[in-house]
KEVEX-530221 format. One record per residue (C-alpha): y, x, z negated; residue in one letter; residue number from 0. Coordinates in Angstrom, 3 decimals, always signed. Each point is the difference from the previous one (the first is absolute). Layout:
N
        py        px        pz  resn  resi
         Y         X         Z     a   NUM
...
% end
This chain:
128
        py        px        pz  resn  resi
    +0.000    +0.000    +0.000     x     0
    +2.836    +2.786    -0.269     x     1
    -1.155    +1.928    +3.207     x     2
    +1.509    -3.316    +1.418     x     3
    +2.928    -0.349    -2.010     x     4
    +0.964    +3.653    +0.462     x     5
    -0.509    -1.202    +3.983     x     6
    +1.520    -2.874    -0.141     x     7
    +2.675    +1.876    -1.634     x     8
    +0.388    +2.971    +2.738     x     9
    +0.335    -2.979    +2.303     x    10
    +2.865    -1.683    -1.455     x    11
    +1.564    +3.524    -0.493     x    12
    +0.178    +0.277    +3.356     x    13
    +0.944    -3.345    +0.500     x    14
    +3.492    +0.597    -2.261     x    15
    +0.141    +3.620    +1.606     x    16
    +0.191    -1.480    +3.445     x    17
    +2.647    -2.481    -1.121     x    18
    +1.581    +2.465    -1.289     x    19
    +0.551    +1.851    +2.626     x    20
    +0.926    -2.958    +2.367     x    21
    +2.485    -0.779    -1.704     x    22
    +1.309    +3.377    -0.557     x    23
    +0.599    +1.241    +3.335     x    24
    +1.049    -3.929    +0.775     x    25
    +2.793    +0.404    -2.591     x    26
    +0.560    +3.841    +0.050     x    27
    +0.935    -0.423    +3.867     x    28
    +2.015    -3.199    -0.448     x    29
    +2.037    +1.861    -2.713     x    30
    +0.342    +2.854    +2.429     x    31
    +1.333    -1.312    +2.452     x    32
    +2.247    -2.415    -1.464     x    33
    +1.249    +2.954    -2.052     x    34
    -0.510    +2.957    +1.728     x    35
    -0.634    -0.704    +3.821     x    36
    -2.848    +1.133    +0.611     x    37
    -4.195    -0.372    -0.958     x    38
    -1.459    +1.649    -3.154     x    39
    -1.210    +3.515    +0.805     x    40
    -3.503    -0.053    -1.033     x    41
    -1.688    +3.248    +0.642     x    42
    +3.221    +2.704    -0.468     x    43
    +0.756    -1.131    -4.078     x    44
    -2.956    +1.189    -1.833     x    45
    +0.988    -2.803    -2.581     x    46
    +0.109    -2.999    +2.023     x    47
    -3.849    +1.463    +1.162     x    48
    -0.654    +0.268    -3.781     x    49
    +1.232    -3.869    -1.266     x    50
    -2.974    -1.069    +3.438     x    51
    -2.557    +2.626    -0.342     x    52
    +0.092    +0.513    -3.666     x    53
    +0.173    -3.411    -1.044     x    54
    -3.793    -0.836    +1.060     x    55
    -1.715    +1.209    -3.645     x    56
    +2.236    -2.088    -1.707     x    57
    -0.563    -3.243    +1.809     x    58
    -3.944    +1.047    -0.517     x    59
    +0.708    +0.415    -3.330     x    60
    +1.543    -2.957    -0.565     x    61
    -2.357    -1.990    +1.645     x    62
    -2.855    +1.290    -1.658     x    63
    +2.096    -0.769    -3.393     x    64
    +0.433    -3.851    +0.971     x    65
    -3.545    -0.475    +0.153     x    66
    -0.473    +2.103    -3.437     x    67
    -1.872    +2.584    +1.823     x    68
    +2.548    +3.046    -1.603     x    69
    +1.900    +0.336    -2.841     x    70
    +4.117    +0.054    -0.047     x    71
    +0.137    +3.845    -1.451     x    72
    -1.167    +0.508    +4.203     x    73
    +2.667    -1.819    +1.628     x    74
    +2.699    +1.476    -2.175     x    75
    -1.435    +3.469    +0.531     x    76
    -0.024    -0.570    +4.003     x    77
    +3.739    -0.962    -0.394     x    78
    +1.115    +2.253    -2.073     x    79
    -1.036    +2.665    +2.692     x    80
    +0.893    -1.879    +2.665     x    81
    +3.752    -0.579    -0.771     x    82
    -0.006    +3.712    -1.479     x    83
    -0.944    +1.113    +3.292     x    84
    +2.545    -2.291    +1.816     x    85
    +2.619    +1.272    -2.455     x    86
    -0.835    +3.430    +1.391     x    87
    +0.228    -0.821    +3.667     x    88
    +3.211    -2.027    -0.265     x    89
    +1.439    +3.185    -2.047     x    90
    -1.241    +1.923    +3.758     x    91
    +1.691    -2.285    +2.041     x    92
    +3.062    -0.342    -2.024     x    93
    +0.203    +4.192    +0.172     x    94
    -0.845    -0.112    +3.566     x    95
    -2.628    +2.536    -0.691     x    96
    -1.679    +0.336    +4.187     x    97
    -3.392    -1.949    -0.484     x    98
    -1.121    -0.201    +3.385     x    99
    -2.797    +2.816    +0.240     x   100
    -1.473    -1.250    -2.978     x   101
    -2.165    -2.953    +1.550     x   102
    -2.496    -1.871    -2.070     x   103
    +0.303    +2.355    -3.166     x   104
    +2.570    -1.727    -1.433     x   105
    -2.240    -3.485    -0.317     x   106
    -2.936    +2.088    -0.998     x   107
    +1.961    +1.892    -2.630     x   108
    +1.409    -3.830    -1.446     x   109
    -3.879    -1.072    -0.133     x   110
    -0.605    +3.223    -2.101     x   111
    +2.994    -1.029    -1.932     x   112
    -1.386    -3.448    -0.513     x   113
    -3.496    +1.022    -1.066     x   114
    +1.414    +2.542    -2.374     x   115
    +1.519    -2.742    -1.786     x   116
    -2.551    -1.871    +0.020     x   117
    -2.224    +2.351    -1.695     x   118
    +2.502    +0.869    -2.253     x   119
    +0.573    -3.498    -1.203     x   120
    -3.765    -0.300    -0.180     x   121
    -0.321    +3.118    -2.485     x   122
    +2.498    -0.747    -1.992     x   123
    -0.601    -3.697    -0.702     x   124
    +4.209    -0.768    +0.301     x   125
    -0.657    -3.419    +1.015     x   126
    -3.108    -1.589    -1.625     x   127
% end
């Protein structure tokens, strides 16, 4: 019975996560170009690629929490790592620091972020 909860979970994850990101880029490029002129630039601001890419564990997470398959000290440690990690790139983009080389790293480096945290929140029992 919790193999399909923990699916069933997953599933509506994905469910919010595609939402999500519907009505992101339907919003983000509505506010763009009523504001700025132009579309959202997707690929060139490593955090715009973080708040898509990066957001996928949490709406897992969160999911999986719904249908009591994980416990809240999870979520909060995916968070935590995934806004310190946007925190980080928006402090990049804000210095202009030239991120273009970089690729993929950057998203893999905000995962590694994330699952730090969430082992760290796990060992040290913050939240439970």
């Amino acid at each position: 019975m919790e193999n399909n909860q923990k699916v069933t979970g997953i599933a509506v994850g994905f469910v919010f996560y595609f939402a999500y990101v519907l009505l992101f880029s339907v919003i983000g490029n509505y506010i763009a170009k009523v504001c700025f002129s132009t579309h959202l630039i997707w690929i060139s601001n490593l955090a715009m690629q973080w708040l898509i890419i990066g957001s996928v564990p949490l709406f897992i997470t969160f999911g999986m929490y719904l249908f009591k398959s994980c416990e809240k000290w999870e979520i909060i440690g995916l968070f935590t790592g995934f806004v310190g990690w946007l925190v980080f790139l928006t402090v990049i983009f804000l210095v202009n620091v030239q991120t273009d080389d970089y690729g993929i790293y950057p998203v893999l480096a905000g995962f590694l972020v994330m699952i730090g945290f969430y082992y760290l929140f796990k060992k040290s029992g913050v939240c439970k």
